[in-house]
C-alpha positions as CSV (number, residue, x, y, z in Angstrom):
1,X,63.2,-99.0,184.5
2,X,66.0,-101.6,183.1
3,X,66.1,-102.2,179.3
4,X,68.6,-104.2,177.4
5,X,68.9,-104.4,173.3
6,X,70.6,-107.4,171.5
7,X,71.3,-107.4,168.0
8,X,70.9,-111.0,167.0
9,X,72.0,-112.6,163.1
10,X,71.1,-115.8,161.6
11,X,74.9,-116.7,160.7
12,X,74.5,-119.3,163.0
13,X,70.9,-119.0,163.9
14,X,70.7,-122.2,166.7
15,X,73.2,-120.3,168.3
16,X,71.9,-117.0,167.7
17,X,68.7,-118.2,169.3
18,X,70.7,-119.6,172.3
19,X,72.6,-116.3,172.7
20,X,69.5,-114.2,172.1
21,X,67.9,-116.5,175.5
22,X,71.1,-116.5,177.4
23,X,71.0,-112.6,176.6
24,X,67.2,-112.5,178.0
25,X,68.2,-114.8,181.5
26,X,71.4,-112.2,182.0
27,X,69.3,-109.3,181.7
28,X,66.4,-110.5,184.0
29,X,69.2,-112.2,186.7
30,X,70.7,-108.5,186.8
31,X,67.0,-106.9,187.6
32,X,66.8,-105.0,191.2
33,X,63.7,-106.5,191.8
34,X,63.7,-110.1,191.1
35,X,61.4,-111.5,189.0
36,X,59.6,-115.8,189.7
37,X,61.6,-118.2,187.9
38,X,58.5,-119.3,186.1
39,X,57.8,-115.8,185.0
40,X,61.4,-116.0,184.0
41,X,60.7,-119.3,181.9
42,X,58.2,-117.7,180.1
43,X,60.2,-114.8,179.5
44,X,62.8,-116.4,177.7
45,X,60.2,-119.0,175.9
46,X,58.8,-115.9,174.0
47,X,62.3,-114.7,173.4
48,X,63.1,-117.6,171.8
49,X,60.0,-118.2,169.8
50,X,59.8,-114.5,168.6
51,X,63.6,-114.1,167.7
52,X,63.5,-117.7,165.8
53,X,60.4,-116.3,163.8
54,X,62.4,-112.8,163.3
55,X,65.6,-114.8,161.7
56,X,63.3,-117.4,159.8
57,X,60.7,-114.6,157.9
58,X,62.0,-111.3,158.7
59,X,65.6,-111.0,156.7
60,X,68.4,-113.2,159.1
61,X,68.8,-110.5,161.8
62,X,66.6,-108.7,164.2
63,X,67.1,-106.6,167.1
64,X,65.6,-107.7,170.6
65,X,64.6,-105.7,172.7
66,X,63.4,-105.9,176.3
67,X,62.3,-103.7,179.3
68,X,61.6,-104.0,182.8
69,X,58.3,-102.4,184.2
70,X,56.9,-102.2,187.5
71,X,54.7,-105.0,187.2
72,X,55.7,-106.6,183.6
73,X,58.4,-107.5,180.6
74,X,58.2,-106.1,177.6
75,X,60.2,-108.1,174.9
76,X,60.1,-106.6,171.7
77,X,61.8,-108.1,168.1
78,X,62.8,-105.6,164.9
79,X,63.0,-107.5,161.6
80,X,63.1,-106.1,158.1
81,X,60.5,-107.8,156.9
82,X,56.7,-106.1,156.7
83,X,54.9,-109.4,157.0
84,X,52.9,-109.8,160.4
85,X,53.2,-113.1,162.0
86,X,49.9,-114.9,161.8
87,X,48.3,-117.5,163.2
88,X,47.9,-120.8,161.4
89,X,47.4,-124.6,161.7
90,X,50.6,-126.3,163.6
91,X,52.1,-129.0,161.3
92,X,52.6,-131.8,163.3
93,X,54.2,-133.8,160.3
94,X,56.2,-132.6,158.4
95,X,57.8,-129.8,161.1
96,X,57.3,-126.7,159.2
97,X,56.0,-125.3,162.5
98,X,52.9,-123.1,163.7
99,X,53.3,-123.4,166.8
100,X,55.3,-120.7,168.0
101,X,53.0,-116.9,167.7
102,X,49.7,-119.0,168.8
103,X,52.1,-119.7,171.6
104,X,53.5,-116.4,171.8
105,X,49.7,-114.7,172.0
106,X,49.1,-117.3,174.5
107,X,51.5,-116.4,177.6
108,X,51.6,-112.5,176.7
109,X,49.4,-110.5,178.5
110,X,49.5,-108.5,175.0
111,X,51.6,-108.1,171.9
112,X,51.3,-106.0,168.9
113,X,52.7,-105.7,165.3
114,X,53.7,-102.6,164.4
115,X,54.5,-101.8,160.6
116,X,57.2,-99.8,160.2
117,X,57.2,-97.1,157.6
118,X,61.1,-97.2,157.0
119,X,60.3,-101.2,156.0
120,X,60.3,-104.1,158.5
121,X,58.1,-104.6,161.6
122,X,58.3,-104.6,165.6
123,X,56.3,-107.5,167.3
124,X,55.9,-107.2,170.8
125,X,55.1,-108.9,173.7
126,X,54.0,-107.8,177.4
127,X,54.3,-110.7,180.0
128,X,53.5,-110.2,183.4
129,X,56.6,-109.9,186.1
């Protein structure tokens, strides 16, 4: 089993985002059994998403995480904040988003929100391989 973890900050949060993405291609290029560039696309879509929702509600900086199973990704976010994404209605006017967790919950096989008890929250996110 491969796992990587990535702290990420929202000094520069467009290019934390693009380093947290670059992070997720490196770590999936370096895997011993490759995985479908489309698979690979989505991977790195839900990195994206769940790392820009981390930096924008969760405190500026998070910690990715993400792990190579037989037959699946597991891409998981830490952020200090104890709110839980939820779902809500995309604003397509005024660009305040919604799209991203509907998204998200839409590609993963699974995720889960998991409280933790220190403060903050782990979202995760299984995608198949």
């Amino acid at each position: 089993m491969n796992t990587m973890s990535v702290n990420v900050s929202a000094v520069r949060s467009a290019t934390s985002v693009a380093g947290a993405r670059e992070s997720a291609r490196d770590f999936l290029g370096g895997l011993r059994l490759p995985i479908a560039a489309e698979d690979a696309d989505t991977v790195v879509l839900v990195v994206s998403e769940l790392v820009t929702n981390a930096l924008r509600h969760g405190g500026g900086t998070c910690t990715l995480d993400l792990t190579a199973h037989p037959d699946s990704i597991e891409v998981t976010v830490h952020d200090h904040s104890p709110q839980a994404p939820r779902m809500r209605t995309p604003d397509l006017n005024d660009g305040t988003g919604g799209f991203g967790w509907p998204m998200v919950k839409c590609l993963a096989r699974t995720t889960a929100v998991t409280r933790q008890a220190a403060g903050g929250k782990i979202v995760s996110a299984l995608l198949a391989r």
